[in-house]
C-alpha positions in Angstrom: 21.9 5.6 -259.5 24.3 8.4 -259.5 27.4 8.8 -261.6 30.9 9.0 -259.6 32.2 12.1 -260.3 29.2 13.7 -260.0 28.5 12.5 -256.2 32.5 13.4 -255.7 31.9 17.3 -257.4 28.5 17.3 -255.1 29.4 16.3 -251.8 33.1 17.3 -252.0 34.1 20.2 -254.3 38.1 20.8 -253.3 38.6 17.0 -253.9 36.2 17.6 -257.4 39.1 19.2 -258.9 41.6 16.6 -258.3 39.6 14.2 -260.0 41.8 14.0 -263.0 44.8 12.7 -261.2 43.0 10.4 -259.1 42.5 6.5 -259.7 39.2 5.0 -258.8 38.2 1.3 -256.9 34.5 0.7 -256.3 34.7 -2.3 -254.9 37.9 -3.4 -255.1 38.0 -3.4 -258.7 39.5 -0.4 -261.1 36.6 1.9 -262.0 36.1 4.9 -264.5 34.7 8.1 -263.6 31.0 7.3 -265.3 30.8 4.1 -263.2 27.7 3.9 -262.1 27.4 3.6 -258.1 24.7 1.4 -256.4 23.8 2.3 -252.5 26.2 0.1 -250.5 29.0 0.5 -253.0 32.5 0.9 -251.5 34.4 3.5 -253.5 37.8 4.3 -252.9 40.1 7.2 -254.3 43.8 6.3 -255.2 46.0 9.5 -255.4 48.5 9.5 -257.9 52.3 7.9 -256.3 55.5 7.8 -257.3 58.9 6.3 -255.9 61.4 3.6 -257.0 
């Protein structure tokens, strides 16, 4: 098992430093950044939005 934000620093270092504005699904359910992911996990990154 590997802890989100490590595997999104690893594979993906520009996106690494947006992690703190980013909202995190694994598997269609809210996650925090020391989720730990499974192999077959979906994981999906939510950037921050705004609007009215």
């Amino acid at each position: 098992m590997s802890f989100l934000l490590d595997v999104i620093k690893e594979k993906h270092p520009k996106l690494g430093e947006l992690t703190e504005t980013l909202v995190i699904s694994v598997n269609w359910e809210y996650a925090t950044y020391d989720t730990k992911l499974k192999d077959g996990d979906e994981v999906a990154l939510l950037p921050p939005v705004s609007g009215g």
